[in-house]
Phi, psi and omega in degrees: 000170211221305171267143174204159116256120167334116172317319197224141192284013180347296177301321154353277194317295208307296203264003160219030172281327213258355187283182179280169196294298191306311195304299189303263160356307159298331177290332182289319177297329185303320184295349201102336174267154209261071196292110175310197180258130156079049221253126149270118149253104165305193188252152177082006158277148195197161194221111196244104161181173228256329201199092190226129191227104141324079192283186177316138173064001191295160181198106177249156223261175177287129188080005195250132201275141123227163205211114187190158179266006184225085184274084174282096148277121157291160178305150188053019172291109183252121175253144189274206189266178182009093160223110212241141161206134214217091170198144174333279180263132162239152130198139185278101212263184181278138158090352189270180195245132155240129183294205157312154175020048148254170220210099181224136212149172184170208173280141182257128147265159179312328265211315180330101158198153169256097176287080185229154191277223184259139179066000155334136153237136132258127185287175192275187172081355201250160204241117181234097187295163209215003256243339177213167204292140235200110181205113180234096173005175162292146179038058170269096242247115175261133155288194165277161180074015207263137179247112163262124146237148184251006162199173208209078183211143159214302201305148161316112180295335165300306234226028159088348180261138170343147166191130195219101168253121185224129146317156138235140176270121174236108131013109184300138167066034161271183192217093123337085158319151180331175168034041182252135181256113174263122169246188199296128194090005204273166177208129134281124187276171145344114172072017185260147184230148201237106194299167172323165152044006177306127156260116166280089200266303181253184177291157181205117194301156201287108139082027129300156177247059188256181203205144142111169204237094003283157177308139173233142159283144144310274197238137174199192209040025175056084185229028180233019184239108211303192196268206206229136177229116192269331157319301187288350179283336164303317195251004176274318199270235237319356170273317190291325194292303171330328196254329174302305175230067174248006182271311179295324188278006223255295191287331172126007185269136190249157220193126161208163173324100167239097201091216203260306191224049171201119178261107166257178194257133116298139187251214184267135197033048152039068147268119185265115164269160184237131163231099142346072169298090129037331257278160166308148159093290203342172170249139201278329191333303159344263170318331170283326162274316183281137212246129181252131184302324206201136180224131173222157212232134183271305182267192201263121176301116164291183217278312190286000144308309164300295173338298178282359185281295205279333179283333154230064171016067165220109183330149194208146194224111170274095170286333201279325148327307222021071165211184163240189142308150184238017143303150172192173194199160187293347154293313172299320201304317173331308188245014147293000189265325191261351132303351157287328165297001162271336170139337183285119187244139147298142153270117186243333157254174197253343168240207191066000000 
């Protein structure tokens, strides 16, 4: 053969998959690549590529490979565990999740690359052919089990059968329920949501609703998305802060109210943290004699309200923005963690 490539990066694995986190990192940078502050490798992981850059805080999981000749990881990038992604062009945007055992990659053309943006999860388990380009939006949702193919062929194409290679495109802020199959040439627009076991044969328009095999719309013109409410958005985050922290006491952590718009924390050796709930309007005056772990604002923090924030170097959580402070502590980190379960992701740097 004239061409040939390792199923598996085998020499890699053998001679840095097994070293420490530290070790490994100085050998990548010795290499050229370009490796962020607080960057984990785990052990049997291992990056293989010709131009590779990592950003901050990034953490790829154990056994799990990637391997390509053009490498983007954005800052705050969680790749799971046994998860191989094996393609020319890669790049990760900030903040996604690729979960445990997925698998990305296929057969290669010049043409071969894997895109996904900022604040993404693909869950585990779901398989994404690579073989022409896979380009997926900002805040995307994958579930598990989900099949991207960018082609379609086996019966002889001589002999009258079909065959179809196309990209796919996916849309910032769409959401793919579990087991969902995307096939080749499909484009899912923006704000579009995809039911459980759905086969996608075609486009599915910007803030639609389909369902079925094949997929059909439900719904469209996002008429399944109430209207935008800064009240009820009020009381949605002070409901969730509630629940954070009947969540922290849950854990052994102990934690109550003070006031209205104040959760303090126990810490360690009974150290009291503070998190700051916002209200519109308020005067900040507060907070500034009680010093706060962490403050978060439902309506949108201006650039010199961040600005006085980050000058006295205390994490700040913007929902209405979506974004953060890129000061942070183990509180802030908490309860930016526990607020994804509402749907909210953060940004914390400005490029990526």
């Amino acid at each position: 053969m004239l061409t040939t490539q390792d199923t598996l990066p085998l020499a890699d694995l053998i001679l840095t998959g097994w070293l420490p986190s530290w070790l490994k990192k100085a050998l990548y940078r010795a290499k050229g690549y370009r490796i962020g502050r607080n960057v984990k490798l785990e052990f049997g992981s291992v990056i293989v590529g010709r131009s590779v850059e990592i950003g901050d805080k990034t953490k790829i999981g154990l056994l799990t490979v990637v391997r390509g000749r053009n490498i983007k990881i954005g800052p705050r990038v969680k790749i799971g565990m046994m998860t191989a992604i094996d393609c020319p062009v890669i790049a990760i945007g900030e903040g996604t999740r690729i979960n445990n055992q997925v698998v990305i990659g296929g057969m290669t053309t010049p043409d071969s690359a894997f895109k996904i943006g900022r604040n993404c999860i693909l869950m585990e388990w779901s398989f994404v052919n690579t073989t022409l380009p896979v380009t997926i939006g900002d805040d995307v949702g994958i579930g598990g089990h989900c099949l991207f193919f960018t082609h379609g062929m086996w019966p002889n194409t001589f002999e009258g059968f079909p065959a179809k290679y196309a990209p796919i495109t996916i849309g910032d802020q769409a959401w793919l329920a579990w087991r969902v199959s995307v096939l080749p040439g499909v484009t899912i627009g923006p704000r579009t949501i995809i039911s459980s076991d759905a086969c996608v044969v075609k486009d599915i328009p910007a803030g639609a609703l389909a369902a079925g095999v094949p997929a059909k719309l439900i719904q469209e013109n996002e008429a399944f998305v109430a209207p935008h409410d800064a009240v009820r958005n009020e009381g949605l985050l002070r409901q969730l802060m509630v629940e954070f922290q009947r969540w922290l006491d849950f854990n052994g952590i102990k934690s109550r109210w003070a006031g209205r718009s104040v959760i303090e924390v126990e810490g360690r050796k009974g150290v009291s943290h503070k998190i700051w709930l916002r209200e519109p309007g308020a005067s900040d005056v507060g907070m500034s004699a009680t010093p706060a772990d962490v403050i978060i604002s439902c309506a949108l923090l201006d650039e010199s309200t961040r600005s006085r924030f980050d000058a006295a170097q205390t994490p700040w959580l913007d929902v209405s923005g979506k974004r953060r402070s890129q000061s942070t502590n183990d509180v802030a980190d908490e309860v930016e963690k526990y607020l994804q379960r509402a749907g909210l992701r953060f940004l914390m740097y400005s490029t990526w």
